[in-house]
MILOLUM-336470 format. One record per residue (C-alpha): z, x, y; residue number from 1. Coordinates in Angstrom, 2 decimals. Layout:
<rs>
      c3      c1      c2  nr
       Z       X       Y NUM
...
</rs>
This chain:
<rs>
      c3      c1      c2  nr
   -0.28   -8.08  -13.42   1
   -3.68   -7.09  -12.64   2
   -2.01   -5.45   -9.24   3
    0.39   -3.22  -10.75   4
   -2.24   -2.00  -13.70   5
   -3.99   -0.87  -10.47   6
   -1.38    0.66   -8.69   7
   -0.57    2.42  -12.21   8
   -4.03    3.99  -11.90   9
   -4.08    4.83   -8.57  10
   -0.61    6.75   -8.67  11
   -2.29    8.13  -11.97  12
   -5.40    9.17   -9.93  13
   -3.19   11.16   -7.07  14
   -1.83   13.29   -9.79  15
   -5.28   13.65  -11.61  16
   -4.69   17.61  -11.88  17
   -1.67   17.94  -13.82  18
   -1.88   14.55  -15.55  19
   -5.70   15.87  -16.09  20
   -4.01   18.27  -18.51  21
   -2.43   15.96  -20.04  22
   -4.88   14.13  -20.94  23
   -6.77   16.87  -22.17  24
   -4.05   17.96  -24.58  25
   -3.27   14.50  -25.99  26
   -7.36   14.58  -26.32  27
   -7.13   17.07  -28.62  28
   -3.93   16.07  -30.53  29
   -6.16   13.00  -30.94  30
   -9.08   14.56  -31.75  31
   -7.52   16.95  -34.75  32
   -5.50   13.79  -35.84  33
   -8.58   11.95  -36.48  34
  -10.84   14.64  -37.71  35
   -8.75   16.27  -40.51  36
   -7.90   12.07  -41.42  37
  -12.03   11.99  -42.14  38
  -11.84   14.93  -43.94  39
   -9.07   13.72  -45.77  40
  -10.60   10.30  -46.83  41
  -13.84   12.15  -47.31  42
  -12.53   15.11  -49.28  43
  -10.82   12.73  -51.40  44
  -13.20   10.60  -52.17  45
  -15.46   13.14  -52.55  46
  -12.67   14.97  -54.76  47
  -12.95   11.60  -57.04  48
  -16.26   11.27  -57.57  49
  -16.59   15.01  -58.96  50
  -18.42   13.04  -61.62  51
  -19.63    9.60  -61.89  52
  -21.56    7.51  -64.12  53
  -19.55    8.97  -67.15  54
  -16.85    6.56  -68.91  55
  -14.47    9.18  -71.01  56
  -14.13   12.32  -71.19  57
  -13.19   13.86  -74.98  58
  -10.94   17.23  -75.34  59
   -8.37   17.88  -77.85  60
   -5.46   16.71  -77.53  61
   -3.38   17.75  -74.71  62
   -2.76   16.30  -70.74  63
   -5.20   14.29  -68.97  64
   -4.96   16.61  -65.80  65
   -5.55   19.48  -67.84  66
   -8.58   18.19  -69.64  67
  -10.26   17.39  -65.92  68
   -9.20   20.92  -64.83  69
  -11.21   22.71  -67.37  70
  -13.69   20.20  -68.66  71
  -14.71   19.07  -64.72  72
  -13.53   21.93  -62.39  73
  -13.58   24.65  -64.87  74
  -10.30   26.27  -64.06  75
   -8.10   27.22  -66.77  76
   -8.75   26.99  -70.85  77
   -8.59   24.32  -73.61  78
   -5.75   24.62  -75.83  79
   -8.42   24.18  -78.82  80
  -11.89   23.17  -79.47  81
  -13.57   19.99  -80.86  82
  -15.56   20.42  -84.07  83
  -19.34   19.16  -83.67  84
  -18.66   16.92  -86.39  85
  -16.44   14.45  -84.99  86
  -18.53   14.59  -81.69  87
  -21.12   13.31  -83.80  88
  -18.87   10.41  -85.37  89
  -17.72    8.99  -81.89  90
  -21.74    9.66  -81.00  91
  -22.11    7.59  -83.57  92
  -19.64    4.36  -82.42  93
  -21.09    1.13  -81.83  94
  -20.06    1.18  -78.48  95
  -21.32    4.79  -77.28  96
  -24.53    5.29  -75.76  97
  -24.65    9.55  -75.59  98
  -22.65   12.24  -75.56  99
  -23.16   15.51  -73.88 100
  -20.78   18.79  -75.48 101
  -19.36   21.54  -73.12 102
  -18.88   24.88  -74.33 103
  -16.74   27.09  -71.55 104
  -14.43   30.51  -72.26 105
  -17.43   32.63  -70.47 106
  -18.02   33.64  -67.07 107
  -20.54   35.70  -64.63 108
  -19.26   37.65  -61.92 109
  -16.31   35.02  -61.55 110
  -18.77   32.35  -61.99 111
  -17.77   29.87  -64.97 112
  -20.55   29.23  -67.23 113
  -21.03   26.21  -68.93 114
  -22.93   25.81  -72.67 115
  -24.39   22.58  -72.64 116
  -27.69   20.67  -73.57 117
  -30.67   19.28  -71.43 118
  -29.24   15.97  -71.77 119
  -26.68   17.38  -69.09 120
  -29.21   17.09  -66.44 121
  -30.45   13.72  -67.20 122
  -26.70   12.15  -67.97 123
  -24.59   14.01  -65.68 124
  -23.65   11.95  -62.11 125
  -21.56   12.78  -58.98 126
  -20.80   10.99  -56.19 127
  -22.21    7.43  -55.67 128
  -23.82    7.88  -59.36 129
  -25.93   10.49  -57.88 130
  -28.46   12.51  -60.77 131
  -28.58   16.49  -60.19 132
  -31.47   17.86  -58.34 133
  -33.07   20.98  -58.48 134
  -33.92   22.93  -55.52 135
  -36.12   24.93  -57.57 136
  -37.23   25.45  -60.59 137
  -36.87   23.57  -64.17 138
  -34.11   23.13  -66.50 139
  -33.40   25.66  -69.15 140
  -35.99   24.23  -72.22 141
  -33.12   24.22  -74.98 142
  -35.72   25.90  -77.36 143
  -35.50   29.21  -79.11 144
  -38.35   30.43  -77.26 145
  -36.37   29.71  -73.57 146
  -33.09   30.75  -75.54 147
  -31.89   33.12  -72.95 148
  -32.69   30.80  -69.97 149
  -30.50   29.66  -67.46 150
  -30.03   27.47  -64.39 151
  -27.41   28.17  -61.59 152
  -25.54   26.09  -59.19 153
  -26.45   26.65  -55.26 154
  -23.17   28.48  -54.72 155
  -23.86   30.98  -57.23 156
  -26.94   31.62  -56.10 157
  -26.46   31.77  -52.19 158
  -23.10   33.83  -52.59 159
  -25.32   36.15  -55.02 160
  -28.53   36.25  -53.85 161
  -30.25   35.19  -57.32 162
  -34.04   32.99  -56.96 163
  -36.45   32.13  -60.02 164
  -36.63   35.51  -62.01 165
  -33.31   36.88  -61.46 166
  -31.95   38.86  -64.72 167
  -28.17   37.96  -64.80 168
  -25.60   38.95  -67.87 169
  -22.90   36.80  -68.85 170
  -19.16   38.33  -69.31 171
  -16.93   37.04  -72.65 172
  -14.12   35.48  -71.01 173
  -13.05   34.00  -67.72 174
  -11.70   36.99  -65.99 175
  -13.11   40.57  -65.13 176
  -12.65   42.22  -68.75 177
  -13.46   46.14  -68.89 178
  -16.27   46.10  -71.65 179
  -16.81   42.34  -72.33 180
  -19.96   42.20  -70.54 181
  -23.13   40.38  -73.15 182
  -25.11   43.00  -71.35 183
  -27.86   43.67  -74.62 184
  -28.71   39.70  -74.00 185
  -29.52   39.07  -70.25 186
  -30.52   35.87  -68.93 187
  -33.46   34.91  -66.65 188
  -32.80   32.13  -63.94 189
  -34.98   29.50  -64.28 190
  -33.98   26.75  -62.28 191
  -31.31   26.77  -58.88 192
  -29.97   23.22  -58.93 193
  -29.46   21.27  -55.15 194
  -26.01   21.68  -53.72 195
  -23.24   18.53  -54.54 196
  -20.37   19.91  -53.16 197
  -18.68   20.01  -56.88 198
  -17.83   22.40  -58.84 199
  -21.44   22.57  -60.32 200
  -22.41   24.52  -57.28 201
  -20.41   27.48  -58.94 202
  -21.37   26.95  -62.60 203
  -24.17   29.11  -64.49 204
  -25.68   26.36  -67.23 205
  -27.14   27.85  -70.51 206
  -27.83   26.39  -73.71 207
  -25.21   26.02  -76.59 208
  -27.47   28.05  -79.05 209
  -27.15   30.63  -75.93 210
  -23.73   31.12  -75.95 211
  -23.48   30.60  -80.02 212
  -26.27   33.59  -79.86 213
  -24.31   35.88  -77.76 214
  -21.24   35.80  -80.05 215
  -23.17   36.69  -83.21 216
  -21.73   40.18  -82.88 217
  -18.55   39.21  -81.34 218
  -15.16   38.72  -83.40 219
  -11.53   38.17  -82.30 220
  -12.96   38.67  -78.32 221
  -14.61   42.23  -78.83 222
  -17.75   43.18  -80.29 223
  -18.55   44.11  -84.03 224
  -18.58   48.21  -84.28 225
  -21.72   48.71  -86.25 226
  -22.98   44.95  -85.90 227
  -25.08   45.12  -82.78 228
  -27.55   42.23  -82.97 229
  -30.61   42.71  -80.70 230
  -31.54   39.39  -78.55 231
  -34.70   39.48  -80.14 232
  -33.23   38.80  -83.82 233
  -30.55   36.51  -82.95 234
  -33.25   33.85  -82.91 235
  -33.62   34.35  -86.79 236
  -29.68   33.22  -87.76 237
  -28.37   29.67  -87.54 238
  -27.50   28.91  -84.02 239
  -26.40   25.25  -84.23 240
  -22.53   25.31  -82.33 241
  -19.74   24.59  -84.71 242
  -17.37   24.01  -82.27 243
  -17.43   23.16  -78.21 244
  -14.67   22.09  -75.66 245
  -14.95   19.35  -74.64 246
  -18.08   16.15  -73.98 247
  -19.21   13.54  -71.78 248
  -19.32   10.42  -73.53 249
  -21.12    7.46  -71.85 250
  -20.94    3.71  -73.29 251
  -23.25    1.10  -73.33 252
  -20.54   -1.85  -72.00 253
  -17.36   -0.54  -69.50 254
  -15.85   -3.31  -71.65 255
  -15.30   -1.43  -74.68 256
  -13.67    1.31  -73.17 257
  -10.16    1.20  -74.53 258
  -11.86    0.14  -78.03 259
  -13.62    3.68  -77.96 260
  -10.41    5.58  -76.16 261
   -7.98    3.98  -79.34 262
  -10.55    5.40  -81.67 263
  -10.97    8.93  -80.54 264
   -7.01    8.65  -80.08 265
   -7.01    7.30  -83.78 266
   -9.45    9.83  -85.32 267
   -7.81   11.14  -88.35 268
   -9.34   14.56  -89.03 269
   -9.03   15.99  -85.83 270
   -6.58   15.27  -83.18 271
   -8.42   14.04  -80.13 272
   -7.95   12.20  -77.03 273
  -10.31   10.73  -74.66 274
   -9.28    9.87  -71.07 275
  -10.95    8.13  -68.05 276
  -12.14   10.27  -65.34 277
  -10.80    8.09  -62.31 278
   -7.55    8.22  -63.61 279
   -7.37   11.49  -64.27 280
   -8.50   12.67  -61.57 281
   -6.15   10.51  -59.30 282
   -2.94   12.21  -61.05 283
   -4.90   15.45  -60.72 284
   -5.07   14.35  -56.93 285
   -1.58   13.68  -56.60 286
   -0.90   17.27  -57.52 287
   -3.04   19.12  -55.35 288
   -2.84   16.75  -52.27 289
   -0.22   18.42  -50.81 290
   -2.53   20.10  -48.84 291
   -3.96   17.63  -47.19 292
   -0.18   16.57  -46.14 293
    1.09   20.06  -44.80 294
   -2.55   19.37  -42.91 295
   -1.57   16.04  -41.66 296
    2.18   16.86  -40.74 297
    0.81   20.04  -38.97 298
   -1.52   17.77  -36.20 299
    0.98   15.11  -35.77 300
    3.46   18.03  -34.69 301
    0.70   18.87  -31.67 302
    0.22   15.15  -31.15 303
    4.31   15.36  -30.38 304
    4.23   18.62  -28.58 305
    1.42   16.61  -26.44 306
    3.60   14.09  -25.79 307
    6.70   15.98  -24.94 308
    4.00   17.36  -22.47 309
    3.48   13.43  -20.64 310
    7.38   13.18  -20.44 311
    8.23   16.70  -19.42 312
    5.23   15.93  -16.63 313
    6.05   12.47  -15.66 314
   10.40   13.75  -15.62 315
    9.36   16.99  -13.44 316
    7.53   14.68  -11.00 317
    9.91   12.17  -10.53 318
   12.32   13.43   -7.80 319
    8.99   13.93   -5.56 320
    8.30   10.37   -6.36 321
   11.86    8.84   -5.31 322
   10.84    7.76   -2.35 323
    7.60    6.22   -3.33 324
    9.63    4.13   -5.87 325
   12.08    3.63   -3.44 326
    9.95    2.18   -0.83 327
    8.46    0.18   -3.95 328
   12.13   -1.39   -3.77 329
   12.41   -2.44   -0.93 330
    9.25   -4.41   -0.43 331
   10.80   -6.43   -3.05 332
    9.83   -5.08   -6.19 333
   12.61   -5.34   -9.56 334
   13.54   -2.55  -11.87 335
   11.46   -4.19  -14.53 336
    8.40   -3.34  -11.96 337
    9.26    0.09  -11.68 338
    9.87    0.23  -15.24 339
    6.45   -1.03  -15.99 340
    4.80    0.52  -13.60 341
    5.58    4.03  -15.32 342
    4.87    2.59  -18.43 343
    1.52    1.23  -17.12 344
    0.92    5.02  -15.99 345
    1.62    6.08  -19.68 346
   -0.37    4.12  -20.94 347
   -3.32    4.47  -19.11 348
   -2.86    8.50  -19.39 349
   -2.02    8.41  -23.24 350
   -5.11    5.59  -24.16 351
   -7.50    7.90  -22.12 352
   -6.63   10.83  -23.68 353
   -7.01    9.10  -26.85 354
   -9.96    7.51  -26.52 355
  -11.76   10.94  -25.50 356
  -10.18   12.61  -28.69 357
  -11.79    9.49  -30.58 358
  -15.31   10.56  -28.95 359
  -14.77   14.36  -29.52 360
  -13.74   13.75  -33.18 361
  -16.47   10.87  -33.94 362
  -19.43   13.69  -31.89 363
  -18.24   16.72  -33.51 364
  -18.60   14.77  -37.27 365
  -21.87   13.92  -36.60 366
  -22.90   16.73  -35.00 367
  -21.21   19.10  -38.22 368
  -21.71   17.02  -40.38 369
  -25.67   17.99  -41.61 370
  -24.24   21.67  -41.57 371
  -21.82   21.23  -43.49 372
  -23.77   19.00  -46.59 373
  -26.24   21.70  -46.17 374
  -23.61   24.37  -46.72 375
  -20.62   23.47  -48.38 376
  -22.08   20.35  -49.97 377
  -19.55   17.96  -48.39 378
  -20.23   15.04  -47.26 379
  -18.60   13.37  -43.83 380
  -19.37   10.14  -42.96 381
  -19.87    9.53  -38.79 382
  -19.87    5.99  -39.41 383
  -17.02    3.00  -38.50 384
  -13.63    4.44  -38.11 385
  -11.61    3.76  -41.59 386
   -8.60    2.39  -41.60 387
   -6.36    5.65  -41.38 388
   -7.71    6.25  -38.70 389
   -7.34    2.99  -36.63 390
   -3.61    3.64  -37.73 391
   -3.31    7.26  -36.05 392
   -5.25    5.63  -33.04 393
   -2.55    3.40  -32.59 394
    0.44    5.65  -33.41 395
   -0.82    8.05  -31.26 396
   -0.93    5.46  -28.36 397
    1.97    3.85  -29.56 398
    3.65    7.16  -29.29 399
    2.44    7.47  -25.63 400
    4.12    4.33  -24.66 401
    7.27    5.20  -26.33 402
    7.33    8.44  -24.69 403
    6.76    7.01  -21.35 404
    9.78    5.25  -21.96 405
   12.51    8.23  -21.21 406
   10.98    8.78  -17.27 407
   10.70    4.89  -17.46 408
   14.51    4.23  -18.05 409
   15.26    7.53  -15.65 410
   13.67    5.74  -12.87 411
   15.28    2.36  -13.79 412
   18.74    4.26  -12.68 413
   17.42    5.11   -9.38 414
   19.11    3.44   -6.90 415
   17.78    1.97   -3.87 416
   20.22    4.09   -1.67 417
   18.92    7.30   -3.70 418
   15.70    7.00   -2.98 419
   15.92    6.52    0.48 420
   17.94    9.47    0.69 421
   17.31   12.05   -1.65 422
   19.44   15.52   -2.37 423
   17.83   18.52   -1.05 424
</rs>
């Protein structure tokens, strides 16, 4: 055995240049294979841990994929608002430790903003439980003095160029609206908060009494003719929110989960629903991860162009080798040697090409993979293979050897007589 694995590679060695190519392609059907399958785990996981540490998430009632899409990712609108008083009758359950309220509907220069309190800071996770940072700065104070405060995520204030000090005006509404702009109540940017690769990086955070002091003059989605409320005086009038989109609701047991979901779903004066964020957010995955497949699909089709490469190679090259196989038959040696021995050849060509797409994929992760943390915010991980990985490892081999097969079989037809006299 050990003989023909080395007559495999020396055969394999005489042909280095073209099966050198080879190589080099499958190397880099490898390498994409296992690259975008990181990402993929990665991004997902990544994708599910858009935020941690909180048990339910409360909206009114409608989907639990639309709740996640505009209470977490801020895309899209709530159907209708929760009243601050039953916030503050699930706040007050047994079972629930806080709650944190979300106000969205307005926006900065495409930018969602987000009404909120400073408890968002302190409760909000992502990731592995992970608290938000600030890169600079504080968080907006939440008092009437800092009412026009605000703290920015890093996207927003890389793509804009905004730092401590920056004046910024909010718009009413989520789109580009001629006229909408709150521009007689600017904000000042107080704190820029450390990239997470979630869609805080794109949210502008102000206060609730912000966004309740904004609207004073505001009716129906337009401003009051005649009723123009300087920034200064909105401070005077009551700016406690009446109504916000959705909250963050954190419990002091995981236990009592479904006991606090059945009574927000059960809440008579308002209808409600409360819904677990890693649920929701693997139907929301199951929506939008049919990117990631088109992605997947579209590398295994160069791994098989690759491939189709080795057998168009090894089939081209086989009438020059007639004679060598030939004079491989008549020392003695079976079909089933011949057979193996272009197996043997595939093998070795397909595992080495492989192997160097595993090196290039695993060097160019950990060599990216600072960069991109530092710019996008996502996080790859250059450690042990996963297990989707392994798997394409071994199709893609596994594909090799089947491949190999189709020269394999062509040269297990060659007859003795053939080969010793080939066609010219």
């Amino acid at each position: 055995m050990t003989t023909w694995w080395s007559l495999a590679a020396r055969s394999a060695w005489s042909r280095r240049g073209t099966l050198g190519l080879v190589v080099l392609s499958i190397a880099l059907a490898a390498a994409l294979l296992l690259s975008l399958e990181r990402l993929r785990s990665d991004l997902r996981e990544g994708f599910a841990q858009s935020v941690s540490g909180t048990d339910l998430i409360v909206g009114a009632r409608t989907g639990p994929v639309p709740l996640m899409l505009y209470a977490v990712f801020r895309i899209g609108g709530a159907t209708n608002n929760i009243r601050m008083d039953s916030l503050r009758a699930i706040e007050r359950h047994r079972a629930v430790a806080w709650v944190v309220p979300l106000s969205l509907g307005d926006s900065h220069r495409g930018h969602p903003v987000l009404g909120t309190t400073t408890a968002y800071f302190e409760r909000f996770r992502y990731g592995d439980r992970q608290p938000l940072a600030l890169r600079e700065g504080r968080p907006f104070s939440g008092t009437l003095d800092g009412l026009y405060e605000a703290v920015i995520g890093a996207e927003v204030a890389d793509r804009l160029g905004y730092r401590l000090g920056s004046r910024i005006t909010l718009s009413h509404g989520t789109g580009p609206i001629p006229g909408a702009e709150h521009a007689d109540k600017p904000f000042t940017v107080v704190g820029v908060l450390q990239r997470t690769g979630t869609p805080v990086d794109r949210t502008v955070h102000v206060s609730l009494e912000a966004l309740e002091a904004i609207h004073l003059d505001w009716q129906g989605g337009a401003p009051i003719r005649g009723a123009a409320i300087a920034a200064d005086q909105a401070r005077k009038f009551d700016l406690a929110p009446k109504e916000v989109t959705a909250a963050l609701v954190g419990l002091r047991s995981r236990a009592a989960v479904f006991v606090v979901q059945r009574f927000v779903a059960g809440y008579e004066d308002e209808a409600l629903m409360a819904v677990l964020p890693g649920v929701a957010l693997g139907e929301l995955w199951d929506v939008v991860g049919i990117g990631e497949r088109a992605l997947l699909a579209m590398s295994a089709l160069v791994a098989a162009v690759s491939l189709a490469g080795l057998v168009a190679v090894v089939l081209a090259g086989l009438n020059e080798r007639r004679r060598e196989l030939a004079v491989l038959r008549a020392v003695g040696a079976a079909p089933r040697h011949v057979v193996g021995l272009l197996l043997a050849e595939g093998l070795l060509v397909t595992l080495a090409g492989a192997l160097l797409g595993a090196a290039a994929a695993f060097g160019s992760i950990a060599a990216a993979g600072p960069w991109i943390q530092s710019r996008f915010g996502l996080t790859l991980h250059a450690g042990a293979p996963t297990a989707g990985q392994w798997a394409l490892f071994a199709a893609v081999v596994a594909a090799g050897v089947v491949a190999s097969l189709v020269p394999a079989w062509r040269a297990y037809r060659l007859s003795l007589a053939d080969g010793l006299s080939p066609r010219h």
